[in-house]
DRENLO-857446 format. One record per residue: x, z, y of N, C-alpha, C in turn; residue in one letter. Coordinates in Angstrom, 3 decimals, decimal comma. Layout:
N
+----------+----------+----------+----------+----------+----------+----------+----------+----------+-----+
!    neast !      nup !   nnorth !   caeast !     caup !  canorth !    ceast !      cup !   cnorth ! res !
+----------+----------+----------+----------+----------+----------+----------+----------+----------+-----+
!        X !        Z !        Y !        X !        Z !        Y !        X !        Z !        Y !   a !
...
+----------+----------+----------+----------+----------+----------+----------+----------+----------+-----+
REM end
This chain:
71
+----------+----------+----------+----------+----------+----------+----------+----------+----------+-----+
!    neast !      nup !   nnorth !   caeast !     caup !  canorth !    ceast !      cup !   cnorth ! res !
+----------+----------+----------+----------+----------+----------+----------+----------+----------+-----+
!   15,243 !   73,505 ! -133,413 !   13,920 !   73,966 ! -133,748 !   13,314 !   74,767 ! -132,602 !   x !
!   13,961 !   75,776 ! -132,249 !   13,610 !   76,649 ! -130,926 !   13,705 !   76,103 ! -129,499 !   x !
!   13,842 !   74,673 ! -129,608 !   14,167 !   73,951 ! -128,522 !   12,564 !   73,202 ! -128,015 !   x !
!   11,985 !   73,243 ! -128,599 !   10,318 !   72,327 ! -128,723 !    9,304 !   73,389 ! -128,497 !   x !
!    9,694 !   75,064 ! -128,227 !    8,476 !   75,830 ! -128,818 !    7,496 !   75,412 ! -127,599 !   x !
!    6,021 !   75,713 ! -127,180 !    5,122 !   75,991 ! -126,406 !    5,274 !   77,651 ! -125,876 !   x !
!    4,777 !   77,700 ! -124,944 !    5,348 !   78,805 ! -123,759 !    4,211 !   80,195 ! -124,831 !   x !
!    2,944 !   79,749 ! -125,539 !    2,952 !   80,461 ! -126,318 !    3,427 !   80,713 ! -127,554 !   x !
!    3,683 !   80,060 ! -128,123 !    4,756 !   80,265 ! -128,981 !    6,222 !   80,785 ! -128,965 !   x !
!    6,246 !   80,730 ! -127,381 !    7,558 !   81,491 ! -127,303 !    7,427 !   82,761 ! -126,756 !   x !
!    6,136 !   83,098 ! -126,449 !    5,396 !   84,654 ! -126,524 !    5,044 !   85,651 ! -127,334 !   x !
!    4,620 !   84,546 ! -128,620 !    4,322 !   85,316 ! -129,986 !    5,625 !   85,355 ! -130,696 !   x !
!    6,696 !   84,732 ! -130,152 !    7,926 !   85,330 ! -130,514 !    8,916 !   86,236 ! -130,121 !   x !
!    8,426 !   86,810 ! -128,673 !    8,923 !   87,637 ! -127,582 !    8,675 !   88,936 ! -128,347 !   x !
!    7,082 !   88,421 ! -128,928 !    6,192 !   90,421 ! -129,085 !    6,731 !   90,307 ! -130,431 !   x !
!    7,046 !   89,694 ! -131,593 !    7,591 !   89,819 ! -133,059 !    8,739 !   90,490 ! -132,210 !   x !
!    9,481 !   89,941 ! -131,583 !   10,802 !   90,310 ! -131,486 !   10,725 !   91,596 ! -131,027 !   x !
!   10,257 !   92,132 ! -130,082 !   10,225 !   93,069 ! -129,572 !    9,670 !   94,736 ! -130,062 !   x !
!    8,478 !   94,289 ! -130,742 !    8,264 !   95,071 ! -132,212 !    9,125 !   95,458 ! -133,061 !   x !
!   10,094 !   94,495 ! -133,627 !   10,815 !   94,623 ! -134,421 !   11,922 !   95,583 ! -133,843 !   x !
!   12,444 !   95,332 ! -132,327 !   13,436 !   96,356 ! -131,841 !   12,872 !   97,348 ! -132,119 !   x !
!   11,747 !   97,481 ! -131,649 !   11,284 !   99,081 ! -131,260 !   10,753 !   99,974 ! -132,241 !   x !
!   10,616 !   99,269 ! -133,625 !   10,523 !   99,843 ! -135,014 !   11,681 !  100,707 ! -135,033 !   x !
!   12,923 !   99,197 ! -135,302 !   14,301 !  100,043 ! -135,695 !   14,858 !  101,339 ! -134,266 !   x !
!   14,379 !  101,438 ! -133,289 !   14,715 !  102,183 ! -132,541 !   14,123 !  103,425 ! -132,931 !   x !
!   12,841 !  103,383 ! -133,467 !   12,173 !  104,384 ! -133,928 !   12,682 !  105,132 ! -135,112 !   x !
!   13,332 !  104,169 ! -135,790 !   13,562 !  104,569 ! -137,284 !   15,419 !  105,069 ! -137,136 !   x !
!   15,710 !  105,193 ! -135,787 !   17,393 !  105,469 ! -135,515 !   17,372 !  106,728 ! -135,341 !   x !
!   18,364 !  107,362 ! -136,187 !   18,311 !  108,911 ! -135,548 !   19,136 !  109,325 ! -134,378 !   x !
!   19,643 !  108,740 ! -133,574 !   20,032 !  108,961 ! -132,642 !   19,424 !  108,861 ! -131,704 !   x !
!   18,939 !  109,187 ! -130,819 !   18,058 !  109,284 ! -129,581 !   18,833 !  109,634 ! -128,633 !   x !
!   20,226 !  108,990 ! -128,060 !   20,955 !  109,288 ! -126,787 !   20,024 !  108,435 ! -125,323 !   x !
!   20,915 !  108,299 ! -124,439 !   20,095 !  108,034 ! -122,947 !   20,245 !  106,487 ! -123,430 !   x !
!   20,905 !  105,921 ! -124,404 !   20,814 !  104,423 ! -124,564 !   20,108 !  104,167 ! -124,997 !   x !
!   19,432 !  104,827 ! -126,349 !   18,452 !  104,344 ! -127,140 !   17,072 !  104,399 ! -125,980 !   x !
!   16,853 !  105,507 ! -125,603 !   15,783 !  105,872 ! -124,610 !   15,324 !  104,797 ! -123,171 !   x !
!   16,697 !  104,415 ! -122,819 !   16,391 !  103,637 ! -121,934 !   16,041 !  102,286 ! -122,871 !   x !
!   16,621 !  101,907 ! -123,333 !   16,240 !  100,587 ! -124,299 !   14,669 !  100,519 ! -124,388 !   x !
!   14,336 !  101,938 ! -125,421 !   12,952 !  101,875 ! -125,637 !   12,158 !  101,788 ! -124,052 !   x !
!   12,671 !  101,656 ! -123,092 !   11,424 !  102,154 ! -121,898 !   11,589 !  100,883 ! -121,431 !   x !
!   12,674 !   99,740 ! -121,681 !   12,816 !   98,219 ! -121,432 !   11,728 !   97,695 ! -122,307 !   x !
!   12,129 !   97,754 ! -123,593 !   10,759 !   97,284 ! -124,141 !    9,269 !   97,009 ! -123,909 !   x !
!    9,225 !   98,783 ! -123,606 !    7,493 !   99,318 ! -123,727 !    7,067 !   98,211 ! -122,530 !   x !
!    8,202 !   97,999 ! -121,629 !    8,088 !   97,352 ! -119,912 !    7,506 !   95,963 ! -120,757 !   x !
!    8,725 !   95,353 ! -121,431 !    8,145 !   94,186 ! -121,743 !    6,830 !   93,770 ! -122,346 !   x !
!    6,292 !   94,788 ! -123,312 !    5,117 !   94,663 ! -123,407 !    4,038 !   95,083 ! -122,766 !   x !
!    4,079 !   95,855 ! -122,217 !    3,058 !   96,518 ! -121,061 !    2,860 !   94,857 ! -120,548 !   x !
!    3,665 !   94,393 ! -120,078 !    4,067 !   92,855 ! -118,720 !    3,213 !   91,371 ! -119,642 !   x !
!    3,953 !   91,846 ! -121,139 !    2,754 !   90,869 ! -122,006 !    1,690 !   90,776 ! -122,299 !   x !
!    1,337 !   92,516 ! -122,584 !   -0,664 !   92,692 ! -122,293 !   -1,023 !   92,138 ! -121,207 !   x !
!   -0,628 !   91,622 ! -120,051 !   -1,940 !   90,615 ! -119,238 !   -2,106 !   89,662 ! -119,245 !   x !
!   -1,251 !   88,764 ! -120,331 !   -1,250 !   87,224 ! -120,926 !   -2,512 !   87,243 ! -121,523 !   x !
!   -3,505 !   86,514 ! -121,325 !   -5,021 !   86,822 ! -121,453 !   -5,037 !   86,370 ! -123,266 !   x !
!   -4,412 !   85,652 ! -123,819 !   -4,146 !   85,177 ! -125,451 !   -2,671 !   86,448 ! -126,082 !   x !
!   -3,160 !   87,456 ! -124,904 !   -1,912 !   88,894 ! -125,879 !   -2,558 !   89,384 ! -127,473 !   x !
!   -4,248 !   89,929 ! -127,007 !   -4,705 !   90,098 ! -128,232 !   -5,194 !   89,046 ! -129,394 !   x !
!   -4,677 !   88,196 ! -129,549 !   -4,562 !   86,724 ! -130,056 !   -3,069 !   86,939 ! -131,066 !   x !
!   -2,513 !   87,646 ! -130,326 !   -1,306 !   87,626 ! -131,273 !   -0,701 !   89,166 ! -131,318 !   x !
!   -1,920 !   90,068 ! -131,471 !   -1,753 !   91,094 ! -132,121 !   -1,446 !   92,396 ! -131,034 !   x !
!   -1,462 !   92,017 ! -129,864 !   -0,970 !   92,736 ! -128,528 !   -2,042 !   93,597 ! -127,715 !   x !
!   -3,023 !   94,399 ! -128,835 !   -4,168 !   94,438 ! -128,669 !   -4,390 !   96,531 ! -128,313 !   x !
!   -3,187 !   97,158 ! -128,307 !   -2,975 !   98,427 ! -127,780 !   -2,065 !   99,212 ! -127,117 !   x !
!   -1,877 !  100,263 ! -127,005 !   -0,869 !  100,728 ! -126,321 !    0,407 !  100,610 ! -126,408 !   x !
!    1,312 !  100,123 ! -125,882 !    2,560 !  100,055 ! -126,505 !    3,344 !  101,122 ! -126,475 !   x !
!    3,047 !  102,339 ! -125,602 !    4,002 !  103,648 ! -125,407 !    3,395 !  104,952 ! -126,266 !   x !
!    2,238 !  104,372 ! -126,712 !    1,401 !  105,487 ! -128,005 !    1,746 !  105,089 ! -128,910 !   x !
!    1,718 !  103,583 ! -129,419 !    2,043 !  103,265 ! -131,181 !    3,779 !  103,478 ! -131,348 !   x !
!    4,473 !  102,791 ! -129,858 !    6,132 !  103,410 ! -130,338 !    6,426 !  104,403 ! -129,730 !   x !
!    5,935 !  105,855 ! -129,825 !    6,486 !  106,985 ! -129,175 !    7,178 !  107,676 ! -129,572 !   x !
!    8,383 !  107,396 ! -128,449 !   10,128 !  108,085 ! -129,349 !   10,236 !  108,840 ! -128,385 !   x !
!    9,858 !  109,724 ! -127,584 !    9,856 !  110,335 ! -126,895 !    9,061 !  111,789 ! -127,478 !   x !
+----------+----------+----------+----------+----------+----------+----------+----------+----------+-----+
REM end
């Protein structure tokens, strides 16, 4: 199934996915240098996806280091 996607479709599955980490990272009570660096991989990845000009198309439409701030 995941073998056929379109390069957007495998974008709007990058930012689900990536959301979804950075929820449960949010919602972890541990905040060591792992969790922290993790979250700053993320925010990277989406920061890098906001200039895919179809980002706010699939919901990629604000800050990513204001809405998940675990810091």
């Amino acid at each position: 199934m995941y073998y056929h996607l379109t390069a957007e479709q495998v974008l709007a599955h990058l930012i689900e996915t990536i959301e979804t980490n950075l929820t449960e990272l949010l919602l972890s009570k541990s905040k060591n240098e792992y969790v922290v660096g993790e979250w700053y991989a993320y925010i990277e990845c989406l920061e890098v996806i906001f200039y895919w000009k179809k980002a706010k198309k699939f919901g990629l439409d604000y800050n990513p280091e204001a809405r998940y701030n675990i810091i």
